[in-house]
N, C-alpha and C positions, 0 to 999 in steps of 0.2 A: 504494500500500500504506500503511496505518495506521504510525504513526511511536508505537507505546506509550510506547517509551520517553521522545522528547520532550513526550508527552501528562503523562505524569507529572510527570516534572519540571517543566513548565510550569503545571500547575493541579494533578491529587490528589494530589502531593507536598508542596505549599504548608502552611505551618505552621496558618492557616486554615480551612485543609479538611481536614484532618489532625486538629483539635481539635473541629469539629462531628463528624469519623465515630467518633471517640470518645465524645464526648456518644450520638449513634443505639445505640452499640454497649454504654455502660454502661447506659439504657433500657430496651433487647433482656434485660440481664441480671437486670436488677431485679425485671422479669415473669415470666422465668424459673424466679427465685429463688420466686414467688407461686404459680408453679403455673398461670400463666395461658396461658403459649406456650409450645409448647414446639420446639427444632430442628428444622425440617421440614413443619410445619405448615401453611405460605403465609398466616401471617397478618404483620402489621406492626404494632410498637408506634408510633403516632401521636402526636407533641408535639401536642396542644391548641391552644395558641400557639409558631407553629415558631421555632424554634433561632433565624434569621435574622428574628425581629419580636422578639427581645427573650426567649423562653420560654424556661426554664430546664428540668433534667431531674429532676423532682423527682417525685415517684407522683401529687400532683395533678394535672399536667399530662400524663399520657402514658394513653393511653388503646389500645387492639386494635382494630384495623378490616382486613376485606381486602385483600391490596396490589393488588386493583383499584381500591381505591376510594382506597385510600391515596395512589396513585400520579397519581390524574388530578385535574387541578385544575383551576377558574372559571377561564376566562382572559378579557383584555381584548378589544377588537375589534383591538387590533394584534399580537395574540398570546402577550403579557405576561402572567404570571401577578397573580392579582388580588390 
């Protein structure tokens, strides 16, 4: 059986990961605010240059894509994201 609660505490609890789902989450509100997403919708606000290469959450960098597309990414031949 899944151990959530260790899950958490061990990595989405992390001050780390906890300050990027804030960054995705003020993004998500930004667009909102624009009129461009809205709750429910199935679409995904996309950092440009992600969170993790340095991209900030700024309106020139976040852009709306499907979260099919949003979600799958190039990977290496060892299975690492590119």
């Amino acid at each position: 059986m899944r151990d959530y609660k260790a899950e958490y505490q061990n990595y989405d609890g992390t001050p780390a990961v906890k300050k990027k789902r804030a960054q995705r989450n003020k993004a998500r509100r930004m667009l909102e605010r624009e009129g461009v997403v809205t709750k429910g919708d199935g679409k995904d606000v996309d950092h440009i240059t992600p969170l993790g290469k340095g991209g900030k959450t700024v309106r020139s960098n976040l852009r709306v894509k499907s979260a099919t597309a949003n979600r799958s990414f190039k990977r290496k031949p060892d299975g690492s994201q590119k």
